[in-house]
C-alpha positions in Angstrom: -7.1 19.4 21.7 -5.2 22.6 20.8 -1.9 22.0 19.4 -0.3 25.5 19.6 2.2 24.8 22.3 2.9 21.1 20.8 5.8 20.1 18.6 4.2 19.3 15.0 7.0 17.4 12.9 6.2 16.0 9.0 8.7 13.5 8.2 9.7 11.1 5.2 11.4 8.1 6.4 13.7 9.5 9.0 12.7 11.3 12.4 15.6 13.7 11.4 16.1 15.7 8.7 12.3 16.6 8.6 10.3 18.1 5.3 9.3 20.8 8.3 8.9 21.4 11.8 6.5 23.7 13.9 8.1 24.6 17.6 8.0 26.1 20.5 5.0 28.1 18.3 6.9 29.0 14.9 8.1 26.8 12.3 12.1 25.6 12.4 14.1 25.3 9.3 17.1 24.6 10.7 17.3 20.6 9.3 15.0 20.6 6.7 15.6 18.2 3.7 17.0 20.3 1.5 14.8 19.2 -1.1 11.3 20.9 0.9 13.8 24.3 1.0 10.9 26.9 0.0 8.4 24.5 -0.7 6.7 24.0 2.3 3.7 25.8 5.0 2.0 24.6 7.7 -1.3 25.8 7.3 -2.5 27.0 11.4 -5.9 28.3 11.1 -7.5 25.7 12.8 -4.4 24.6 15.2 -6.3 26.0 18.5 -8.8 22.5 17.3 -5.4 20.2 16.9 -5.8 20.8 12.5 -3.0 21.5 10.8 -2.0 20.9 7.1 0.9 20.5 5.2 1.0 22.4 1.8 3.7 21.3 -0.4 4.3 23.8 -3.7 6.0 22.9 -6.9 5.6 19.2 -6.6 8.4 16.9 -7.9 8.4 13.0 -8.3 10.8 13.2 -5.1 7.4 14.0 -3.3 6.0 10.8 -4.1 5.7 8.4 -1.0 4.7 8.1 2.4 5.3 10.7 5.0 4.7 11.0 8.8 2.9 13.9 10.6 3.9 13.6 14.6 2.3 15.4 17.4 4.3 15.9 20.7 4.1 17.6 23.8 5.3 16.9 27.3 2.1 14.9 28.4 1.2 13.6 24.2 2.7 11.5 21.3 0.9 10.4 18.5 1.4 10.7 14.7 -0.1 9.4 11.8 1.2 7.4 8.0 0.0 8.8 4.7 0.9 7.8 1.4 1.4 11.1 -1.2 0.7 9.9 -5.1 2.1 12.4 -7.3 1.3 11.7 -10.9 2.4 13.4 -14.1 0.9 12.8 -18.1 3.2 12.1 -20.4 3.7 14.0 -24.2 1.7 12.1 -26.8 3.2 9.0 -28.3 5.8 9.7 -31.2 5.9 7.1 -33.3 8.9 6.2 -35.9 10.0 3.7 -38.8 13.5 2.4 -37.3 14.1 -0.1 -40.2 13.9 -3.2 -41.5 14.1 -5.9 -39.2 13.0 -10.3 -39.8 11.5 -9.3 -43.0 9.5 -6.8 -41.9 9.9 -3.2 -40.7 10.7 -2.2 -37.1 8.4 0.3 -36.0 9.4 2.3 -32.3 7.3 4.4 -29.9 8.7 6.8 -27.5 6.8 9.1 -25.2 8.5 11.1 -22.3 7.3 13.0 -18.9 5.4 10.4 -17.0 4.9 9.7 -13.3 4.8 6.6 -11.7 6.1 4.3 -14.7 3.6 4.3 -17.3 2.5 1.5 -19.3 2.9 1.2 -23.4 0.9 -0.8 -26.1 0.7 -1.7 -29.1 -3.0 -2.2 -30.7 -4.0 -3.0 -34.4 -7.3 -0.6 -35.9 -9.6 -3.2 -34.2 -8.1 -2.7 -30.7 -6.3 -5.9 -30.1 -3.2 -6.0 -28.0 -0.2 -7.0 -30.3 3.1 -8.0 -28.9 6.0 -5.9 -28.8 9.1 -6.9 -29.8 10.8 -5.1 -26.8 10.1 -2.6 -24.0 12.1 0.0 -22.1 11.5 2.8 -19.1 14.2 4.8 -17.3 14.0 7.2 -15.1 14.9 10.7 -16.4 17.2 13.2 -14.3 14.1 15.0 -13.2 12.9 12.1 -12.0 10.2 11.5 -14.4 10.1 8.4 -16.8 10.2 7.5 -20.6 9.1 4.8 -22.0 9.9 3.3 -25.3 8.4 0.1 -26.8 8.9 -1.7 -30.6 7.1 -3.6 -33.0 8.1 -5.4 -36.4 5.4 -5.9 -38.2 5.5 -7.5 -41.8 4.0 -7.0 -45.5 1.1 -9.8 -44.6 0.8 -8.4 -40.9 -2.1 -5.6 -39.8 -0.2 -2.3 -40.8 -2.6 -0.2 -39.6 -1.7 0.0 -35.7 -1.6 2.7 -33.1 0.7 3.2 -29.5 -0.9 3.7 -26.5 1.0 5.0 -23.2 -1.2 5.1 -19.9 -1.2 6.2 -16.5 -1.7 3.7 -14.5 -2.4 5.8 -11.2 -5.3 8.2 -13.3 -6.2 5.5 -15.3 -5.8 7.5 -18.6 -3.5 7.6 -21.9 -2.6 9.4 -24.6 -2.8 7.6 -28.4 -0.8 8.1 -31.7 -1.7 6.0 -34.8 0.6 5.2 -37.8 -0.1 3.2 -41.4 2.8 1.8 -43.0 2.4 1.7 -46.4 3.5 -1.5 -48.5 6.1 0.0 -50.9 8.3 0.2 -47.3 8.6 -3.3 -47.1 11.9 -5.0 -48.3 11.3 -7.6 -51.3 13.1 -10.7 -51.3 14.4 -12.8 -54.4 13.1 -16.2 -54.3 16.7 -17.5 -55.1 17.7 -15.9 -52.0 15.2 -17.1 -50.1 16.3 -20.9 -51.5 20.0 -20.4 -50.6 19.0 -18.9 -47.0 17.1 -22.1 -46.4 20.3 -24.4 -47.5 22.6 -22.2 -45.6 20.8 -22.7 -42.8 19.7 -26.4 -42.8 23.7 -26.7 -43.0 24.6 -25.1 -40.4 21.6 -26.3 -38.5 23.0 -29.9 -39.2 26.7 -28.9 -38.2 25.8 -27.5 -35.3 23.8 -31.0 -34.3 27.0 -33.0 -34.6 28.9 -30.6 -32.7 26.3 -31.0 -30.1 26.6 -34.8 -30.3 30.2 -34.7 -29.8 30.4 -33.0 -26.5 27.2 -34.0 -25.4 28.6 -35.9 -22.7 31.2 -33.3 -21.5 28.4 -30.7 -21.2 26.0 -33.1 -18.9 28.7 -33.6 -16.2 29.7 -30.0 -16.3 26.2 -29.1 -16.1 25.7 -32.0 -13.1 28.9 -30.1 -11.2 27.2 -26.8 -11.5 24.2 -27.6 -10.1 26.1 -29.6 -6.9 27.8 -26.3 -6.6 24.5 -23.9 -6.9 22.9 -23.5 -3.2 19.6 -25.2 -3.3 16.6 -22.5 -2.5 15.1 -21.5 1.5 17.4 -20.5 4.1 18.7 -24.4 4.8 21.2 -23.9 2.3 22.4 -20.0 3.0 23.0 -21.5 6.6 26.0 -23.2 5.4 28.3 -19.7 4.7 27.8 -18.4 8.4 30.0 -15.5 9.5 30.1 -14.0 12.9 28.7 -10.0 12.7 29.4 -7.4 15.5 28.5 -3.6 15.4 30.8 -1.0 14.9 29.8 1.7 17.5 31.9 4.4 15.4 29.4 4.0 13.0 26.5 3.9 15.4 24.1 7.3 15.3 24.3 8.8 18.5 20.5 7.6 19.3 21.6 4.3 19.4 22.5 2.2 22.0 24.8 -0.8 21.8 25.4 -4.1 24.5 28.8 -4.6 25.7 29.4 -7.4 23.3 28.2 -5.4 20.0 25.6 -8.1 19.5 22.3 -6.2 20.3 21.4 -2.8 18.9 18.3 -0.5 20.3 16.9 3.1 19.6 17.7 5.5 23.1 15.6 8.0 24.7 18.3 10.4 24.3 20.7 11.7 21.7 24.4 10.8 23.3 27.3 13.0 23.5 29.8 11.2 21.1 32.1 12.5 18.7 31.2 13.2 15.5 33.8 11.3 13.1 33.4 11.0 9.7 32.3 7.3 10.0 28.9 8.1 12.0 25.6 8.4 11.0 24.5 11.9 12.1 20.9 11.7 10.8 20.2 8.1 9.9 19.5 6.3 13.3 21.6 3.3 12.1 24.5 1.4 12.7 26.8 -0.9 10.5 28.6 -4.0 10.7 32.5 -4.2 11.7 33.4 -6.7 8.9 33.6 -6.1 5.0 32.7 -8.0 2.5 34.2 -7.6 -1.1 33.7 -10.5 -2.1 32.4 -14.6 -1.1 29.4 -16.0 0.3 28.2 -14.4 3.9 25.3 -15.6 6.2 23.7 -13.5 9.6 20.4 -13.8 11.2 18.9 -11.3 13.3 16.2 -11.3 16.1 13.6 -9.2 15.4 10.8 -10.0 18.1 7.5 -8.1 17.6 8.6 -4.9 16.9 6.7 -3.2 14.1 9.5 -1.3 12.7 12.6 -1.8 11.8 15.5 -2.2 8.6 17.4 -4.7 7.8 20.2 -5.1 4.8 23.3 -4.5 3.0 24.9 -0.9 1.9 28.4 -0.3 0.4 31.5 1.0 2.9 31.9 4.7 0.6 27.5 6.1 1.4 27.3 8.9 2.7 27.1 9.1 6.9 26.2 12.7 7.3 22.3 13.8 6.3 19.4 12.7 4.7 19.4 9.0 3.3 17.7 7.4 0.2 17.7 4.0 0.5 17.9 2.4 -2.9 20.4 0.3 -4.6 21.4 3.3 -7.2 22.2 5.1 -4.1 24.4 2.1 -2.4 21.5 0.5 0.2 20.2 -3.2 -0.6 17.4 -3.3 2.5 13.8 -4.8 3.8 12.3 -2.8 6.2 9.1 -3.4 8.4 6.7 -0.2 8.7 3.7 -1.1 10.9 2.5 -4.1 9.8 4.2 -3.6 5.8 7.1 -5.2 4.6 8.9 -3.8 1.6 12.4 -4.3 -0.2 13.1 -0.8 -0.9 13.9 -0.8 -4.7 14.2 2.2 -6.7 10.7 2.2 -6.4 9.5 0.3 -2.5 7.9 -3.4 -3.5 5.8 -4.7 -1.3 6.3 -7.8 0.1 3.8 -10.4 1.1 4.5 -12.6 4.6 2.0 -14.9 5.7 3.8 -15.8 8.7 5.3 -12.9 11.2 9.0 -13.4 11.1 10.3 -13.2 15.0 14.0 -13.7 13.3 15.6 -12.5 9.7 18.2 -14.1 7.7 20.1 -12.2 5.1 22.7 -14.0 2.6 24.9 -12.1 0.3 26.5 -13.8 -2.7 29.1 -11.1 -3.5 30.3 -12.8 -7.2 26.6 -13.7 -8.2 25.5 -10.2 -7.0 22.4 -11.4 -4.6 21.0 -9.9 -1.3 18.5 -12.5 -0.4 16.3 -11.9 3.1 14.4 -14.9 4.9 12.1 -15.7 7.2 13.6 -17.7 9.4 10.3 -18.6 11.4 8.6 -20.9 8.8 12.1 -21.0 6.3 10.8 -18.8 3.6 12.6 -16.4 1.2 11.4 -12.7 1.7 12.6 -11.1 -1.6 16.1 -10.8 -3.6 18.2 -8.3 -4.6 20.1 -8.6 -8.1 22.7 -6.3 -8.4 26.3 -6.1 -9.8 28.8 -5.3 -6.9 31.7 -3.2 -6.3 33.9 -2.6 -3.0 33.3 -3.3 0.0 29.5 -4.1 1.2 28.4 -3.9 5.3 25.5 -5.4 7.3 23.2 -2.7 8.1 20.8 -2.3 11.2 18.0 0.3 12.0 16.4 -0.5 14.8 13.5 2.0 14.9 11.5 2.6 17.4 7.5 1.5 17.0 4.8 3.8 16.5 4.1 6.2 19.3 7.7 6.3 20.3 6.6 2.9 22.1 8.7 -0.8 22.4 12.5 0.6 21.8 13.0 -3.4 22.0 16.8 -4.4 20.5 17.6 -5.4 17.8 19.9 -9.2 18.2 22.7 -10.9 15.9 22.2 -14.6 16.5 24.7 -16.9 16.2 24.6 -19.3 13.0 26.3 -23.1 13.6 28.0 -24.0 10.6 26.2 -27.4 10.4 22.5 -26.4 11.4 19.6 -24.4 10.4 20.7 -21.7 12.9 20.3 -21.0 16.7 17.6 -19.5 18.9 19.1 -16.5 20.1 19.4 -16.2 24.0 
């Protein structure tokens, strides 16, 4: 059908901002992300058929990930998922001598301007993997990645080797080779190699006494520990319960919210409320009343069968007014259901495999031991956890989008958690 008098809206992971909007027969760009300023058209040619195309120019990593093209008119709602890959080759391998290292010499590879995170090796001249003595990628600040991996090899080991760095989306790579010749390795006296081995046999044999000594002070230390340490599965988050309600200044004005702040669900209507600087103006979202800074804290939360919906932890000081990037760099520990998917939303979204359908979510934050752990409270299984170090004050989070379709706005519910049990059907 002809989609010329229909709202078409792309969209990243909020309804609102949008990457861009046709209406009412033009395109809006009002709210746009600020990041798709410029960038983007709606191809029309075929729009009288119900085609229409996004073109996005000058594409960034930001682009990568999955975006959501909605059709809309008085009498129609549908909209469709699509995932976006961008991918970007790296510069060739440069490889570098970095000294001498374990008797042999530590040789570094660094390559820069890749997209998703590459993947490094090191190979001798007859293509066998050889282990690297350490690897690293970060993220650059234009949001490509760099990757740097190390090898010490010695005066006995293969020193003809090259470094390999490849896509793993285009399935290619670049390669740099290197020969080390032998008047770079260090040469050792073999009286020095005699007193090393004393030295060390002595200290070896200190040490062992030492250990003997307060062998028996370290096992009951260690025994305490481990009577301390919650045991894995939900059973033992259940004992740190704490009563969560929502904080309707917080609440985006799509939301809706029981009389007793326990259940949360996404309106038909945006609501006339004031816009204080604790709201969410764009996130449809809403956060817990209490504060945590610090302790052990334990909520369930009835999910039902919706097939969308997020669930987690962000600090008190994120921003409440536009787009939202939910990552921990950016202050947002969350799982979030998308149509059948579940992912932990790490810098980069991990998927998460569930084998049984969780009707009910448990989250437990350790504060000092900086861990967001989410559960599936329907067969007692742990979802994924976040490791993280802390800072401020952290809140509950709740998004209780509405499905597919703009179909089942079903609420979101706390539950209450007894102290002594493995929690309580909700009512």
């Amino acid at each position: 059908m002809s989609a010329e008098d229909m709202e078409v809206r792309w969209f990243r992971f909020q309804y609102h901002p949008f990457v861009h909007l046709y209406q009412e027969g033009q395109d809006q760009y009002e709210d746009q992300i600020l990041e798709y300023h410029g960038r983007t058209e709606l191809l029309k040619d075929d729009i009288t058929n119900g085609s229409v195309s996004l073109r996005i120019d000058h594409v960034r990593p930001f682009d990568h990930g999955q975006y959501t093209c909605l059709f809309q008119s008085s009498i129609f709602y549908e909209e469709a998922i699509l995932e976006l890959m961008v991918s970007a080759m790296g510069s060739d391998p440069h490889i570098s001598v970095d000294g001498h290292q374990d008797g042999g010499i530590r040789v570094v590879c660094r390559s820069v301007g890749w997209h998703p995170e590459p993947e490094a090796q090191w190979r001798d001249h007859h293509g066998q993997l050889l282990s690297s003595a350490s690897e690293k990628i970060s993220k650059e600040a234009n949001g490509l990645f760099q990757t740097q991996i190390s090898i010490v090899i010695t005066e006995d080991s293969n020193q003809n080797l090259s470094c390999s760095v490849r896509n793993p989306l285009l399935n290619q790579e670049t390669i740099s080779t290197v020969f080390i010749a032998e008047l770079f390795f260090p040469r050792v006296s073999p009286w020095l190699v005699a007193l090393g081995v004393i030295l060390a046999l002595l200290i070896a044999l200190a040490s062992y006494c030492f250990w003997r000594q307060h062998r028996a002070k370290e096992t009951l230390r260690s025994d305490l520990e481990r009577q301390k340490a919650p045991a894995p599965g939900p059973d033992s988050v259940t004992l740190s319960p704490v009563d969560v309600t929502l904080d309707p200044d917080t609440a985006n004005p799509y939301l809706v919210l029981s009389e007793d702040r326990k259940r949360v669900r996404h309106g038909d209507k945006r609501q006339d409320l004031p816009n204080n600087p604790e709201r969410f103006d764009y996130c449809v979202c809403v956060l817990g009343a209490e504060g945590f800074a610090g302790g052990r804290r334990y909520w369930e939360v009835e999910v039902g069968d919706k097939t969308r919906w997020t669930l987690g932890v962000c600090r008190e000081s994120v921003s409440r007014k536009g787009n939202v990037t939910f990552t921990p760099e950016d202050g947002y520990w969350v799982v979030w259901l998308r149509d059948g998917e579940y992912k932990a939303l790490t810098s980069s979204p991990t998927p998460l495999p569930v084998s049984v359908r969780p009707s009910r979510v448990g989250i437990f934050l350790d504060y000092e031991a900086g861990e967001v752990s989410f559960y599936n409270v329907t067969d007692r299984s742990r979802l994924f956890t976040f490791t993280d170090t802390f800072s401020g004050t952290l809140h509950p989070y709740f998004n209780p989008s509405r499905n597919a379709g703009g179909t089942n706005a079903a609420p979101l519910i706390i539950c209450p958690v007894p102290a002594q049990a493995g929690g309580n059907l909700c009512p």
